[in-house]
C-alpha positions as CSV (number, residue, x, y, z in Angstrom):
1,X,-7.8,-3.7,4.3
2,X,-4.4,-3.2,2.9
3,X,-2.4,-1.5,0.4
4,X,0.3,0.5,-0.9
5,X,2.5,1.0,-3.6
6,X,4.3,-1.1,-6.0
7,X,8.0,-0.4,-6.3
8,X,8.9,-0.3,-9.8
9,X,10.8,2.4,-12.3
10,X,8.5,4.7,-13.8
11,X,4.8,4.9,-13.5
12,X,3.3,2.8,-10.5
13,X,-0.2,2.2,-8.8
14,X,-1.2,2.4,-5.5
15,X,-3.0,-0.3,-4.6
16,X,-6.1,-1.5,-1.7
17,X,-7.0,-5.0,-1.2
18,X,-9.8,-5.9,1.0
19,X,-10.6,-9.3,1.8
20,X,-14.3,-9.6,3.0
21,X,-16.3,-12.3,5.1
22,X,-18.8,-14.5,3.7
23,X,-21.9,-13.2,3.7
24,X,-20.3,-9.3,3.6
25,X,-21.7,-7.1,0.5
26,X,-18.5,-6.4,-2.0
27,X,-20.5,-3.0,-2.5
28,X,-20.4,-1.6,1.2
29,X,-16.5,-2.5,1.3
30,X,-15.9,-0.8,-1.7
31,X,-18.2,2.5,-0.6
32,X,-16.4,1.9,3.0
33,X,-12.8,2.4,0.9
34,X,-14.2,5.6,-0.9
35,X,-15.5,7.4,1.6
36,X,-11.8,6.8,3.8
37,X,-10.2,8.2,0.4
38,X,-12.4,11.2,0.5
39,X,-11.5,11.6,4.3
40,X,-7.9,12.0,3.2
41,X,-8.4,14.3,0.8
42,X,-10.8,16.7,2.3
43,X,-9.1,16.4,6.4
44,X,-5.7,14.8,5.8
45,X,-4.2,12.6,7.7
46,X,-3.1,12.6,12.0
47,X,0.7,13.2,12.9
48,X,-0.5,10.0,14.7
49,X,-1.3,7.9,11.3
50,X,1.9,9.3,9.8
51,X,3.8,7.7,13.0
52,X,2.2,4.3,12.6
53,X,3.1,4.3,9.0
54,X,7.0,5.2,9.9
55,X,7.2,2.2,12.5
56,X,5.5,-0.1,9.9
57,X,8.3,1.2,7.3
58,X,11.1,0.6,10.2
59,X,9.9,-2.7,10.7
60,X,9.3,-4.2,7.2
61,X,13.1,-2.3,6.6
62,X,14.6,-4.3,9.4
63,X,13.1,-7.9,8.6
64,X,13.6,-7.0,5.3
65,X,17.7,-7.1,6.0
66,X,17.9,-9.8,8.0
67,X,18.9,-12.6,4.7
68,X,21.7,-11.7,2.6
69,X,19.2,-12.8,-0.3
70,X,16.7,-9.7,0.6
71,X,19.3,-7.3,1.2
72,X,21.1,-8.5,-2.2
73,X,17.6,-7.7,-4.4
74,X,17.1,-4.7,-2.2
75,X,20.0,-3.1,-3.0
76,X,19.5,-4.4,-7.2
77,X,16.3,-2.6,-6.8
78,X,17.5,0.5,-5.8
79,X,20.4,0.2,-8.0
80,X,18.1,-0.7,-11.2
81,X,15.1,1.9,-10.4
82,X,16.4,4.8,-8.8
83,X,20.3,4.6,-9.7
84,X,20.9,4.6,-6.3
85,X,21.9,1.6,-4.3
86,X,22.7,4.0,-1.2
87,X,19.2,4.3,-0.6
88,X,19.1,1.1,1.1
89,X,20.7,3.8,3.7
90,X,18.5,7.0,3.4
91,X,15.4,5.4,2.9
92,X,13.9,5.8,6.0
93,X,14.7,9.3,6.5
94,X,13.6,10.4,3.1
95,X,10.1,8.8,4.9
96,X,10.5,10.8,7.3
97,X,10.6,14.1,5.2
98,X,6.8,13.3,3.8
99,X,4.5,15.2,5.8
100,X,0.7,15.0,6.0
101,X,0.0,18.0,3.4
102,X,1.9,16.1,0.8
103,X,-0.1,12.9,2.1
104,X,-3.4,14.6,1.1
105,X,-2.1,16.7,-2.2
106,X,-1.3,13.1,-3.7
107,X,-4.2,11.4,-2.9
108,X,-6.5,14.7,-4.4
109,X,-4.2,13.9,-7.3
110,X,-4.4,10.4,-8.0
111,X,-7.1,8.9,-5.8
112,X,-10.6,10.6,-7.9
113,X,-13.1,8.7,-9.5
114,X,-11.9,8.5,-12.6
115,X,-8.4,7.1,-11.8
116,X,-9.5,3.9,-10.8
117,X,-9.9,-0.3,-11.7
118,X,-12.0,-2.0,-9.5
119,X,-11.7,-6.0,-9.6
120,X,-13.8,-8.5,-7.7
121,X,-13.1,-11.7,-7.2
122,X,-15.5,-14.2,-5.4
123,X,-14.4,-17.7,-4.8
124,X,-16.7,-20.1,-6.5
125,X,-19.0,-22.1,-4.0
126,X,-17.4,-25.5,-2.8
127,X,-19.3,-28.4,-4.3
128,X,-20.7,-30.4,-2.3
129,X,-18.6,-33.4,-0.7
130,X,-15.3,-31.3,-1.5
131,X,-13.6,-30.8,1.9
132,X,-12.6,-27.3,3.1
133,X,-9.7,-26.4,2.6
């Protein structure tokens, strides 16, 4: 399971992906994802989970920088969505600032029922004599 949000100006969407095993039921995942949702809203998440996230962020920030060609489109991002191509500086510590409360008062807000798209896909069966690829 991953997911996250997609940087863009303006509205957004959070997104999960979950890639599932042959033979795994697409239903279980899915009730598996909810019920991890409903965790965060109603408990919140660990000072623990928030720290995992913050090294992930330091990570991906750091191989992020290391080709002139990333650092170039991060700093157009910034420039283009948020007017601010200093972020590429305060990023990380504006992280830093989001505590769990505000983790679980955005995910009562925008992770109900009724705020959701759900899309399967399920590759189709190999044929048989194709090879596996």
């Amino acid at each position: 399971m991953a997911g996250g949000l997609e940087m863009r100006r303006g509205t957004s969407l959070f997104e999960g992906v979950a890639s599932l095993k042959p033979g795994q039921d697409p239903g279980e995942v899915e009730k598996l994802i909810y019920e991890e949702f409903d965790r965060i809203k109603n408990a919140g998440v660990t000072p623990a989970e928030m720290e995992k996230i913050r090294v992930q962020d330091r990570l991906q920030q750091a191989e992020s920088m290391t080709s002139t060609l990333n650092r170039a489109r991060t700093l157009g991002r910034y420039a283009v969505y948020f007017h601010d191509p200093n972020l590429v500086n305060t990023i990380l510590a504006n992280y830093s600032e989001v505590k769990p409360s505000d983790v679980q008062r955005v995910a009562r807000q925008y992770l109900g029922e009724t705020r959701r798209t759900v899309v399967l896909t399920v590759p189709k069966a190999p044929t048989p004599g194709t090879p596996d690829r």
